[in-house]
N, C-alpha and C positions, 0 to 999 in steps of 0.2 A: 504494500500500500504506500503510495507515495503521498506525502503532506507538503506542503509549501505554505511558508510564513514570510511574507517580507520584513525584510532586515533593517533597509533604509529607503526611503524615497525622497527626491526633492526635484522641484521644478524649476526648469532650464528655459524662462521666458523668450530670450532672447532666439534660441532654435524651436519655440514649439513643442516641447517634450518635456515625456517627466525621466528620470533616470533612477531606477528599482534596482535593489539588491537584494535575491533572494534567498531565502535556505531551504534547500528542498532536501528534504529526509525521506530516501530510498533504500530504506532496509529490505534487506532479502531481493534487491532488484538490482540491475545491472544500471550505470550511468545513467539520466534520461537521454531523449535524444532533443534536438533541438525544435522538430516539430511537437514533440510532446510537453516542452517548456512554454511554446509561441500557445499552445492553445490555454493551460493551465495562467500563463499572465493573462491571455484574452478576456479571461471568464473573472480573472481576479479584480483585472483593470476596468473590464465593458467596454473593451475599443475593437476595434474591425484586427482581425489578425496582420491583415496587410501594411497595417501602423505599428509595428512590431520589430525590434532585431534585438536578436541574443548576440552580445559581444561574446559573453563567454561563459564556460558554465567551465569550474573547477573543481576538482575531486582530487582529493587528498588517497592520497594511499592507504587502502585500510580501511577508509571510512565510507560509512554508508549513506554518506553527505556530501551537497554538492554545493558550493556557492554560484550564484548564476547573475550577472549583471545583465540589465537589458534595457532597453531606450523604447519609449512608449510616446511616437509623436501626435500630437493633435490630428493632422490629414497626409496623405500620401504624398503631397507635394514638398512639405518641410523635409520629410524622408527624403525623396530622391533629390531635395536641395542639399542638405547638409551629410548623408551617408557616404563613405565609400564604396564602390561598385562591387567590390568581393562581400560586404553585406548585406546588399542590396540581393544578391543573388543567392544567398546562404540563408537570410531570414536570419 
């Protein structure tokens, strides 16, 4: 069963976005994958998946925890203003 609590959030007025830190506790489960993070922020945030990039999701050796930063922009357009192209295409 995987749980997800966010860690920190704060809003980035000037790009349009909020910037989340999560913690997601994946005991007995293998790393999530990044589609599986975009939907779990989607549903936590209420924003369109498509306003979504995971930078990164870090797991610790060992542990059954993953820390996952991820950018949550207001409309598609601030995204492909301010993303780089390899997240743009990664999600």
């Amino acid at each position: 069963m995987v749980e997800v609590e966010i860690e920190h959030e704060e809003e980035n007025e000037l790009m349009n976005r909020r910037e989340i830190t999560l913690k997601v506790d994946h005991e007995g489960e293998a790393t999530p994958t990044r589609d599986s993070v975009i939907d779990e922020v989607a549903s936590i945030a209420n924003v369109a998946k498509g306003n979504i990039v995971v930078a990164k999701i870090d797991t610790q050796f060992g542990k059954e925890e993953s820390i996952v930063t991820a950018r949550v922009y207001d409309d598609e357009e601030s995204l492909k203003k301010y993303e780089r192209d390899y997240f743009k295409e990664r999600g």
